[in-house]
Each structure stands twice: as structure tokens, then as C-alpha cells.
N, C-alpha and C positions, 0 to 999 in steps of 0.2 A: 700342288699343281706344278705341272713341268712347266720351269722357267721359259722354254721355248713355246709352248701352249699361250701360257699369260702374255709375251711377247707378239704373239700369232692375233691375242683379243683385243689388244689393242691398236694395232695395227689397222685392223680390219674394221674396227669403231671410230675411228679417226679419218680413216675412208672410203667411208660411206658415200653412196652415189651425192645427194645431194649437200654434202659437204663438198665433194670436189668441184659442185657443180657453180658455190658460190665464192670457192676460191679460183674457178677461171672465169668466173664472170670479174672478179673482182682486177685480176690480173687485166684483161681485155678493159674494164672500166679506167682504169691506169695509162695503159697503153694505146688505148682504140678508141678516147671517149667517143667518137662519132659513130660507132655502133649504135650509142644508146642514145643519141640526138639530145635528150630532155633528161633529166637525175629523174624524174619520175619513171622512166623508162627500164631504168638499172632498177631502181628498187623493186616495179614489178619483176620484171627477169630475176630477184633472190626470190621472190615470193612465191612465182610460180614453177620456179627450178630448184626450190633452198626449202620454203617452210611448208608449200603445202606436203610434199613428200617426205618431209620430216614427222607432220602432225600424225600419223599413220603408227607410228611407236605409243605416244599418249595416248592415242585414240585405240589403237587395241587393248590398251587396258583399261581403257572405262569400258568397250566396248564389250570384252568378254573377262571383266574381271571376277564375273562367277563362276565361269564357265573355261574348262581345261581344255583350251584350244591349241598352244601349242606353238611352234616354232612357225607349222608350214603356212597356220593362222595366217601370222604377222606378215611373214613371205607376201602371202598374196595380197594383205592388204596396203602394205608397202607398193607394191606394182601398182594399185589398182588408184592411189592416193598422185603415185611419181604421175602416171598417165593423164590423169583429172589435174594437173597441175599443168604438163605439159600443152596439154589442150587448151586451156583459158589459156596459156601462152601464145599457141598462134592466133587464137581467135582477137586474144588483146591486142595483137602487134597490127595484126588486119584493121580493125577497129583504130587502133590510136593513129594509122600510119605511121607505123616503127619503121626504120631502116631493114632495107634488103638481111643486110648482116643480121641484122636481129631475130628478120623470121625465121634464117639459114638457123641461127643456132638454134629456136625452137623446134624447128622441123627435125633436124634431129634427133633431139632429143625425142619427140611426138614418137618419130618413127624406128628410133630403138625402142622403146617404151612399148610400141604395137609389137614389133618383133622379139621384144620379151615373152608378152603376153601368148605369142604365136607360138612359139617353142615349146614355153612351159604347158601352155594349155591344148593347142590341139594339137601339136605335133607328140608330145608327151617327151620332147626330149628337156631336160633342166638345162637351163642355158644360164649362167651364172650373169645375175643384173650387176652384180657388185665388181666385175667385171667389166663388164659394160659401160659401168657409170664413174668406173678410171678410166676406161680407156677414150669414151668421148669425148671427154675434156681435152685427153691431151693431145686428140687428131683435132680438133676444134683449135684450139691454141697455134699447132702446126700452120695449119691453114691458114690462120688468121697472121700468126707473125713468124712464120717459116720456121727451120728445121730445129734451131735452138728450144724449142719446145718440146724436141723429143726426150728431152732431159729425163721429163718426168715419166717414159716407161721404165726407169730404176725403179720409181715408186710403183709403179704396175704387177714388176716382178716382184714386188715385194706380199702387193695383196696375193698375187699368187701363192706362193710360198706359203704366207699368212693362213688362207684358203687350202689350202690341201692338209695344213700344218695342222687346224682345227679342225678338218674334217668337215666343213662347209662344203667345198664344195672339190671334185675331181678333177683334172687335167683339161680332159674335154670338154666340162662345163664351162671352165674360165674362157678357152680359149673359143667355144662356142659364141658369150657373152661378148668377147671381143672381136670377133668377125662382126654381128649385128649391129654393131657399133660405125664399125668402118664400113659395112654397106649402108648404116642410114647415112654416113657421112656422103660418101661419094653419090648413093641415088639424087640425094637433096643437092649437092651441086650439080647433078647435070638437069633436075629440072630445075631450078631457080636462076643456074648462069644460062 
């Protein structure tokens, strides 16, 4: 295997949506604990940002371990796990009376997750989630503790790179994934400020 291939696969497995998503919860639980008002708060936000979109890998191999589904399988069962996750997110935050901040970052997250789904599925354009789910972290981070967070669109360009490099995904899917990103970000501040 070409050294930059293997390079490209891990990269890309190390940045996965919801790994980023518990390393800027994690970063913001440091910096912001009043985000999360209560520790139980944070640990829902990994659970429903972190594991349930994670369980979507184990779960498509029990779920079609007979059966030669395939890459695009996973794809969509991964979208369809991140979404079901994001959702108990706001609905918990509602419920528990989580801080403003909290639902702001679920809402985002909800509403990339919708305009994932919208892309890929009825618009039929691929819109790269893995994308998506570097880059709302690191507008989410911006937001929350300014420009110094921009740091980590180096690691952005890197999934990129990564992504084209294995053949995941094309130019305009990434930077598709990464628009969807930045408008759930901005929709969700202008209706929640």
C-alpha cells in the first residue's frame, strides 16, 4: 500500500465526525464548564454527539454480517445513528433545562446532520459528512472562544487531503459538507440569539 494511502487511512479514522465531536466537547468542558451547568450534562453531550454515532460501525456488522452491504451500507447507517443521536440531544437539553449553549451546540449539530441527510438523499448531491463533522467543531469552538480555534482548520485540510488522497471523497463533496456545517452554524445563531 502507498505510504501516502495508509497515511490518508488514518488520518481519516482518527477524524471521524464523532471523535471530533468529543474532543471539542471536551476542549469547551475545560474552558466553558458552564456550558454544561451539571457533569451529567457533558457526559450526555459525549453520548449523544460521541457514542451513539459511533455504535453505527459495530452495529452494521452485526447488523449485515451476512449480508455484502458495503461501504455505502455504513455511510448511511452512520448518518442515520449521528442524526438519532443528535436528536435525543436536543430533545434532552429541552427536557433537562440545559443551558442556551448547549442546545446551540446540539442544534447544529441536529441541523448538519438534517442537511447531510438532504444532500445525500434527496438532493442526490454527496456532500461529505466527514467534512462536516471537522469542520463544526471547529466553527463551534471559534464561536464559543474566538479566533484562536481556527487553528484547527490545518487539521481540516488535512481530512481533505486525506479524503481525496483515498478516494473518499471529491473537492466539492468536502467543501459541500463544509458549507452545511457553517450554515447550521450561523442558521442556529440567528434563531436562538
Amino acid at each position: 500500500m502507498n505510504k501516502k494511502i495508509g497515511l490518508g487511512k488514518i488520518i481519516r479514522i482518527i477524524t471521524v465526525a464523532p471523535i471530533m465531536a468529543f474532543v471539542m466537547l471536551s476542549i469547551l468542558y475545560r474552558v466553558h464548564p458552564s456550558i454544561f451547568m451539571e457533569n451529567s450534562h457533558y457526559i450526555l453531550s459525549i453520548f449523544c454527539l460521541t457514542v451513539l454515532p459511533l455504535l453505527a460501525y459495530p452495529l452494521h456488522q452485526l447488523l449485515f454480517k451476512f449480508q455484502e452491504k458495503g461501504r455505502e451500507s455504513q455511510r448511511n447507517l452512520a448518518i442515520v445513528m449521528a442524526v438519532l443521536g443528535y436528536f435525543l440531544g436536543v430533545v434532552s437539553s429541552l427536557y433537562l433545562h440545559a443551558s442556551n449553549e448547549l442546545l446551540f451546540i446540539y442544534m447544529v449539530y441536529l441541523i448538519s446532520g438534517i442537511g447531510i441527510l438532504f444532500f445525500n438523499k434527496a438532493l442526490k448531491i454527496r456532500a461529505s459528512g466527514h467534512a462536516c463533522g471537522m469542520a463544526g467543531p471547529i466553527f463551534i469552538l471559534t464561536y464559543f472562544i474566538g479566533i484562536k480555534a481556527l487553528i484547527g482548520v490545518s487539521v481540516l485540510v488535512l481530512v481533505y487531503w486525506a479524503s481525496i488522497k483515498t478516494k473518499r471523497h471529491t473537492l466539492p463533496e468536502l467543501v459541500w459538507g463544509t458549507i452545511i456545517s457553517v450554515f447550521a452554524l450561523i442558521s442556529t445563531a440567528v434563531f436562538i440569539n
